[in-house]
MIMITOR-287539 format. One record per residue (C-alpha): residue number from 0; x, y, z; residue in three letters. Coordinates in steps of 0.1 Angstrom, whole numbers. Example, Ala and Ser with C-alpha at 12.3 -4.5 7.8 and 13.67 -1.06 7.14 Angstrom:
2
[0,[123,-45,78],'Ala']
[1,[137,-11,71],'Ser']
% end
This chain:
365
[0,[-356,14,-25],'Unk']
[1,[-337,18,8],'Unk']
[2,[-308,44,2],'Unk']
[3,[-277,37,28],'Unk']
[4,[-257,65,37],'Unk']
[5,[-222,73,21],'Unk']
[6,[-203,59,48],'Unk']
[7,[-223,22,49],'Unk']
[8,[-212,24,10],'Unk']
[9,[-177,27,24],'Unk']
[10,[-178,-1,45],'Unk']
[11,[-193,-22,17],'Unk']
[12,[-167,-9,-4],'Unk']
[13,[-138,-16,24],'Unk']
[14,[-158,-51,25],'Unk']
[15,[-158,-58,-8],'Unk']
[16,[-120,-46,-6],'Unk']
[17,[-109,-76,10],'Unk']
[18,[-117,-100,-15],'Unk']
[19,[-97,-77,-43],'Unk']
[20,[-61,-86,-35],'Unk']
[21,[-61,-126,-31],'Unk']
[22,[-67,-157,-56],'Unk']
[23,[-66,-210,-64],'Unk']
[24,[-82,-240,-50],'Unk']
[25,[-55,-271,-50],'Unk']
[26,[-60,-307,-34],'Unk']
[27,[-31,-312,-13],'Unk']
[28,[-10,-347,-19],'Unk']
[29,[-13,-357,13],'Unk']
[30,[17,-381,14],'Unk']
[31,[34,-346,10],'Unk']
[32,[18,-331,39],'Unk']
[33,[41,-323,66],'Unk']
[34,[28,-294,98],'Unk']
[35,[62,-279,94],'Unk']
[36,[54,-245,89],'Unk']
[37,[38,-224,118],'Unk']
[38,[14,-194,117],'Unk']
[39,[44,-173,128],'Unk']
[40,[62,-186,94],'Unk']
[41,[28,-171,77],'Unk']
[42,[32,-138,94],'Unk']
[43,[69,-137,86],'Unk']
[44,[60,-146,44],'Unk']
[45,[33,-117,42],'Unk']
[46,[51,-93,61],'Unk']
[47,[49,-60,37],'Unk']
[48,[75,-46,47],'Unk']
[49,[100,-72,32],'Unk']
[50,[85,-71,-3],'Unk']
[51,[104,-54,-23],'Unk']
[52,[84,-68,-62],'Unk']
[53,[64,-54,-90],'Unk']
[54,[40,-70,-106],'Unk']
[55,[10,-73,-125],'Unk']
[56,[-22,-91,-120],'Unk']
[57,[-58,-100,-133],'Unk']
[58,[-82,-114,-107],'Unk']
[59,[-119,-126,-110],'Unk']
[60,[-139,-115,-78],'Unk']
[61,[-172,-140,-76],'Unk']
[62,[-200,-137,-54],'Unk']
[63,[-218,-166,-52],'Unk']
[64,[-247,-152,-32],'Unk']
[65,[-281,-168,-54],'Unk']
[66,[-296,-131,-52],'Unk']
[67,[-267,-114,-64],'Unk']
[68,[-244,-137,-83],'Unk']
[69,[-216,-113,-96],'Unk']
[70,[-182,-119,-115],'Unk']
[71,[-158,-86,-112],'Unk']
[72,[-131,-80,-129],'Unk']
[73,[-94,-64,-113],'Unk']
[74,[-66,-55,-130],'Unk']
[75,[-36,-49,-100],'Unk']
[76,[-5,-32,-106],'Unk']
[77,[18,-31,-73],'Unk']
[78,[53,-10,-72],'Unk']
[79,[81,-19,-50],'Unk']
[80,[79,8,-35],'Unk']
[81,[43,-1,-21],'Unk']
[82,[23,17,-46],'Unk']
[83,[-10,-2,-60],'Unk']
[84,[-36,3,-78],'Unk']
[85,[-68,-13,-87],'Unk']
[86,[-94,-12,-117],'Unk']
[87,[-123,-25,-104],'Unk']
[88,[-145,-37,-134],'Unk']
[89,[-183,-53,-128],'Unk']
[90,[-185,-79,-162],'Unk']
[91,[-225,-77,-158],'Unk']
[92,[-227,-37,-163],'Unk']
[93,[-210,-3,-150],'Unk']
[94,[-175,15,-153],'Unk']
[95,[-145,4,-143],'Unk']
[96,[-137,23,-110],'Unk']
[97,[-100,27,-98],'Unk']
[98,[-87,25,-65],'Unk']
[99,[-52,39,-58],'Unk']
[100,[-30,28,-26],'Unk']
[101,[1,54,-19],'Unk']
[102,[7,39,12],'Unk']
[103,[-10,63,37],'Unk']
[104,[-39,71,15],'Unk']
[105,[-65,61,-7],'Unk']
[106,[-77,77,-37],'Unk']
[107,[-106,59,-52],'Unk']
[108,[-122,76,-90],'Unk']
[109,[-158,67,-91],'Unk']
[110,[-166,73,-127],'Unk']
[111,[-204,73,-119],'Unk']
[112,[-204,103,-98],'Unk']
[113,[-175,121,-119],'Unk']
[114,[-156,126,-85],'Unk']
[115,[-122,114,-67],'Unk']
[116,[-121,104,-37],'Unk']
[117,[-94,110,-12],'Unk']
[118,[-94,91,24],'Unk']
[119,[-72,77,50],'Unk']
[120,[-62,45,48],'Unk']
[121,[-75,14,79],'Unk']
[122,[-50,-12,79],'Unk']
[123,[-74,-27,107],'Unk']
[124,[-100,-36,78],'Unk']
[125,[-81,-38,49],'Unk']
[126,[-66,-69,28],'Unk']
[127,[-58,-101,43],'Unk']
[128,[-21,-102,41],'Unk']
[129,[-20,-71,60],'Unk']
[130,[-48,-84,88],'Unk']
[131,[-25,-112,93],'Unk']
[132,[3,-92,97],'Unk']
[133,[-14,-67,125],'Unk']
[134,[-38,-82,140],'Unk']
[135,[-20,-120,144],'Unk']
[136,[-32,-125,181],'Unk']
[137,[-68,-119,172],'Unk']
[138,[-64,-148,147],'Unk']
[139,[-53,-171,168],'Unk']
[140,[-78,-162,192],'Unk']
[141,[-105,-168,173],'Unk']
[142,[-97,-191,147],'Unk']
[143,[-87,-228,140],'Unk']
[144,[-54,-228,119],'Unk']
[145,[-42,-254,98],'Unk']
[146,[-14,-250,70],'Unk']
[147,[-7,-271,45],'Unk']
[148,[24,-271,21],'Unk']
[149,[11,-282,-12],'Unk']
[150,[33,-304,-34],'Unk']
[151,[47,-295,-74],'Unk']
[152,[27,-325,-81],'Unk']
[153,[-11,-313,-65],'Unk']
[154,[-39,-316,-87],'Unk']
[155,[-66,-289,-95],'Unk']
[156,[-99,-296,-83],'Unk']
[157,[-120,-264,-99],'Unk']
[158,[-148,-252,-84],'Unk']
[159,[-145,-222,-113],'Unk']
[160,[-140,-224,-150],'Unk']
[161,[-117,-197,-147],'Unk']
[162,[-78,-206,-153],'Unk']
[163,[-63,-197,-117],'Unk']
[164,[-25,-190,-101],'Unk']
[165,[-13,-220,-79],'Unk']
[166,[1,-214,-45],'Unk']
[167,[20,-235,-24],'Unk']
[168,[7,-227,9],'Unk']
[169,[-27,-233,23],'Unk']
[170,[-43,-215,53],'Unk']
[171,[-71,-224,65],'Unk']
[172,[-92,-203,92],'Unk']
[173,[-120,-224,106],'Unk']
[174,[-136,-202,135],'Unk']
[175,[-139,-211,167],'Unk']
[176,[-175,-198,170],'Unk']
[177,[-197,-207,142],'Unk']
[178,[-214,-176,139],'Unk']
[179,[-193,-158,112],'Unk']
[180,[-176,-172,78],'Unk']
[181,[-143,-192,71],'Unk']
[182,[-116,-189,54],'Unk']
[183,[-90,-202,27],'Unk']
[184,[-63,-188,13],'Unk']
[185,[-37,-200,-11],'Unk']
[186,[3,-182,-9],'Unk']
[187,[28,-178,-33],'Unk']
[188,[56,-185,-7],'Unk']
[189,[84,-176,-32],'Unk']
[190,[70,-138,-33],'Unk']
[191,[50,-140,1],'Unk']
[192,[17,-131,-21],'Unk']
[193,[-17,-144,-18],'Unk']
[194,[-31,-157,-46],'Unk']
[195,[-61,-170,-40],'Unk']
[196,[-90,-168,-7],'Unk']
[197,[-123,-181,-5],'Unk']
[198,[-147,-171,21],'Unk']
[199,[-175,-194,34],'Unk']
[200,[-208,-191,51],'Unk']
[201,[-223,-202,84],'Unk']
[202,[-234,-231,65],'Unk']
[203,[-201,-239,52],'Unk']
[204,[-213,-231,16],'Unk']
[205,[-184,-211,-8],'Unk']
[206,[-196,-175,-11],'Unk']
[207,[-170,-159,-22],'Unk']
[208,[-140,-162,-45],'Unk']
[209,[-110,-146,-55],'Unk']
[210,[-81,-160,-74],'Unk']
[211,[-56,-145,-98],'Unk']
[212,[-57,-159,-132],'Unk']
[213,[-27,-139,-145],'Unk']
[214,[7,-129,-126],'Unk']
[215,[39,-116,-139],'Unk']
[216,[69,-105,-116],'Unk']
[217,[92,-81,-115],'Unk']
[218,[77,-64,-150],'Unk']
[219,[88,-30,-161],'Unk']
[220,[65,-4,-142],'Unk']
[221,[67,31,-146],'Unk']
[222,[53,60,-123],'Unk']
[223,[30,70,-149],'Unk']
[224,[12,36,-140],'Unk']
[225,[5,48,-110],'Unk']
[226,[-16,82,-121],'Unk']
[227,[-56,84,-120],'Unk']
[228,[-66,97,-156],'Unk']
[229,[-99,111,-151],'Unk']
[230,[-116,129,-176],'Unk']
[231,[-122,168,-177],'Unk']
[232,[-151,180,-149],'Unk']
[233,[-143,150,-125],'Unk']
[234,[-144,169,-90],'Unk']
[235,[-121,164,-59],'Unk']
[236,[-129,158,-24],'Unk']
[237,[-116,143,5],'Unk']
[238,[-131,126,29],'Unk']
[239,[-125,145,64],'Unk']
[240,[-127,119,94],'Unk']
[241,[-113,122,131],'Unk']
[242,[-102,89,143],'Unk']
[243,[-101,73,178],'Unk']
[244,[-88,42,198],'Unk']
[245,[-119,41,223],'Unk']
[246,[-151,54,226],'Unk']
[247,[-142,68,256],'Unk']
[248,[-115,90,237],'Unk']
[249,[-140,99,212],'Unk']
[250,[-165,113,236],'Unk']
[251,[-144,136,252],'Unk']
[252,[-135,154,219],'Unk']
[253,[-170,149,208],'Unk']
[254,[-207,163,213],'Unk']
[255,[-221,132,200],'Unk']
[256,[-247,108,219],'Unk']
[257,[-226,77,209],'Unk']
[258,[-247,48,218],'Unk']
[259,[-232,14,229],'Unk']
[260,[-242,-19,221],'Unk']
[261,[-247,-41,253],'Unk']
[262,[-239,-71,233],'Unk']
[263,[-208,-81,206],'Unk']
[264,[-203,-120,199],'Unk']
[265,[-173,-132,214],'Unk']
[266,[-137,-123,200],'Unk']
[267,[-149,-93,185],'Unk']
[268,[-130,-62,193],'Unk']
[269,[-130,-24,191],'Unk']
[270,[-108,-13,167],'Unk']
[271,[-116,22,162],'Unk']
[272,[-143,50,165],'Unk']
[273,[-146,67,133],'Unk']
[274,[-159,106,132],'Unk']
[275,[-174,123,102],'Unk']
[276,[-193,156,98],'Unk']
[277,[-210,176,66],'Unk']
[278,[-235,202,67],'Unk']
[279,[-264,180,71],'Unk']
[280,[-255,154,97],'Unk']
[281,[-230,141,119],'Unk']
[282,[-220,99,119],'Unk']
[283,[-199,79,138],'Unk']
[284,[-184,46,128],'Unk']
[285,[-177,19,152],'Unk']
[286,[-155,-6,139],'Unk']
[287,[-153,-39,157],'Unk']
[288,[-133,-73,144],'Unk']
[289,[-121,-104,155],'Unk']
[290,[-89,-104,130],'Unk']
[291,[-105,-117,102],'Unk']
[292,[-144,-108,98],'Unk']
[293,[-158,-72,108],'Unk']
[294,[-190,-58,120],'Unk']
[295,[-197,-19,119],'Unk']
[296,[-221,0,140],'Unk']
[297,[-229,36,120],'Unk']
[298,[-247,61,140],'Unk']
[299,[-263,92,127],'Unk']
[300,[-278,119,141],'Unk']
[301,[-309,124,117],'Unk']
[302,[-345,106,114],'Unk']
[303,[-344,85,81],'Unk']
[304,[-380,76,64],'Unk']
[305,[-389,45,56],'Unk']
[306,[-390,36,21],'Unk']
[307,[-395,7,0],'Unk']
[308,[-373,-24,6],'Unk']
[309,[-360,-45,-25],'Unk']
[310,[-361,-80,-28],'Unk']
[311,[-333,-89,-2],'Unk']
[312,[-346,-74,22],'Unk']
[313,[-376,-76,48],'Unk']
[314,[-385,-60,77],'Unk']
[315,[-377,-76,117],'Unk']
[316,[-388,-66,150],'Unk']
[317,[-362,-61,168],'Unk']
[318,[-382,-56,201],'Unk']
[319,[-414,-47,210],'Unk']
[320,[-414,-9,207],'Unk']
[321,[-386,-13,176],'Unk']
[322,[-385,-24,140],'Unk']
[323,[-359,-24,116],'Unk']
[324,[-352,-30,79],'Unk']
[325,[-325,-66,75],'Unk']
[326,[-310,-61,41],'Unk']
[327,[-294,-99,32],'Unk']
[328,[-262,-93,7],'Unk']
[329,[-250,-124,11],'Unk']
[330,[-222,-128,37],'Unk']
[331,[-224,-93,45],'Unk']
[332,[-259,-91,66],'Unk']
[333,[-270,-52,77],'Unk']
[334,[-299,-38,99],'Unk']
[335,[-309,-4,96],'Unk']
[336,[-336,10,127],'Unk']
[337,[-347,46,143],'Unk']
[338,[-330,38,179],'Unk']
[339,[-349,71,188],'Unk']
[340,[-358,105,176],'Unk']
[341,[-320,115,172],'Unk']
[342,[-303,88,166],'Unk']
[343,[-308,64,136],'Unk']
[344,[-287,35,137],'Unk']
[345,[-271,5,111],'Unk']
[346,[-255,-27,116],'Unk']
[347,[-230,-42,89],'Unk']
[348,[-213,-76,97],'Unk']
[349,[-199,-109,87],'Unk']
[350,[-217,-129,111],'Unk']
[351,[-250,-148,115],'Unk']
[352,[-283,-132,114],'Unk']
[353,[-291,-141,147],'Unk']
[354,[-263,-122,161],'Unk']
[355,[-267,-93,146],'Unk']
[356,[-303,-90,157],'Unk']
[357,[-289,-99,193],'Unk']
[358,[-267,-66,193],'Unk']
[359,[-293,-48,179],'Unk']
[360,[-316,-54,203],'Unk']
[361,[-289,-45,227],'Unk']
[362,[-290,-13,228],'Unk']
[363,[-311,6,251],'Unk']
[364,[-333,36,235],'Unk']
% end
């Protein structure tokens, strides 16, 4: 079985992040339907820095991928004071892990490996209120927009059995190019809180789900709710990382070969250049998005045997003199290849598989 390396974990994981903090599917009335709020009226409703609410929530997380059909349930507690924190738990099999947001960092217990984890925290790929709120001109760059104000009166049409929240407000992100995933998402005006998202593929098929099926405001939540209980021998680290607004920038602090790809689909941006080092290796992260989808680019400076590849996976030439393993989890595609003798490279994104093996074979050796 293929191992990735830690930090292609972390990008699953900061992935996987941005379906845990959303949630309903409602059929508008559409003799209700009126365009009168704008995208800038969006912006203004998730703005975090006007919330000022507690609450408690429980979310179902579904992955609708045939291969890998998952249900995951998260239990969210969020402080006025911007505190959150997650307990991420799998229904199929595993611990719950918890995930806590302070605001500048994030400290996420993985019961597995008896270990905290401390690490900065990206707005740039993190949940989708917060995208919306940063990274607005990207958005309407690349996306479609339509809003919809939903009526008291809207019926359910469920595409779960799972009893969900009802927003108000629905978004809906169609992309411009066709080459990465859509979007929905359902807002609780009133509180400026997304409820529900679902995320579809290239071939406009639902893939992935989130909606809350339990919300109660402004309950009584003390600081204590907000402490990681771990038991006795769980070990501490933090995760050291040097970050950088170009590559340019990052290659004059570093000695690392970073190695460019000649090719990004359109609307896709560099957001940062992330730099990590442990006594083994040196890997660099370049993180690229288009305001809602991502596609990271992890280079490491190591030769990586081939193994086995498990069922989803198969491997692609990805030019003459090159092959590479294509690892298919669903909407999130990755390609993983020996650029040379130093440098071993691995693709994450959102986007079609034909893109990604067009940047791939990009890059010159």
């Amino acid at each position: 079985m293929k191992t990735w390396s830690k930090d292609v974990i972390k990008c699953v994981w900061l992935w996987f992040g941005i379906v845990l903090f959303v949630g309903l599917i409602v059929v508008p009335d559409i003799a209700a339907q009126e365009q009168s709020l704008q995208f800038d009226d969006i912006i203004r409703m998730l703005d975090p820095s006007d919330k000022k609410i507690n609450y408690l929530g429980t979310k179902f997380v579904i992955d609708y991928t045939p291969s890998r059909r998952s249900t995951t349930l998260v239990r969210v507690t969020y402080g006025a004071s911007g505190l959150e924190k997650k307990e991420v738990s799998p229904l199929q099999r595993g611990e719950a892990q918890i995930i806590l947001d302070d605001g500048k960092f994030l400290w996420h217990y993985i019961p597995s490996q008896a270990s905290v984890v401390k690490k900065k925290r990206r707005v740039s790929l993190g949940e989708i209120s917060q995208r919306i709120h940063q990274q607005n001109e990207l958005i309407q760059q690349n996306y479609q927009i339509q809003i919809e104000t939903l009526s008291a009166t809207s019926t359910i049409a469920s595409v779960s059995q799972i009893p969900s929240v009802t927003g108000d407000v629905l978004v809906t992100f169609q992309p411009k190019m066709k080459d990465r995933p859509a979007w929905k998402i359902w807002i609780d005006s009133e509180h400026g809180l997304v409820v529900r998202t679902e995320i579809y593929d290239v071939n406009g098929d639902l893939t992935l789900l989130s909606a809350f099926s339990e919300l109660t405001f402004q309950p009584e939540i003390s600081k204590s709710s907000f402490v990681i209980k771990v038991p006795k021998g769980t070990t501490m680290r933090t995760s050291v990382e040097k970050h950088f607004h170009t590559i340019e920038e990052a290659e004059q602090e570093l000695d690392f070969p970073i190695s460019q790809p000649g090719y990004m689909p359109e609307g896709f941006v560099l957001a940062a250049v992330v730099y990590s080092q442990n006594d083994q290796r040196e890997k660099v992260q370049l993180a690229y998005v288009d305001g809602l989808s991502s596609i990271s680019i992890f280079e490491e400076t190591h030769e990586i045997s081939s193994e086995t590849s498990h069922g989803t996976s198969q491997k692609i030439v990805i030019n003459p003199s090159i092959k590479g393993t294509f690892h298919d989890q669903g909407l999130l595609k990755i390609l993983d290849w020996q650029l040379n003798t130093d440098l071993h490279l691995t693709l994450v994104g959102e986007i079609a598989d034909t893109e990604l093996l067009k940047i791939a074979s990009s890059f010159a050796q």
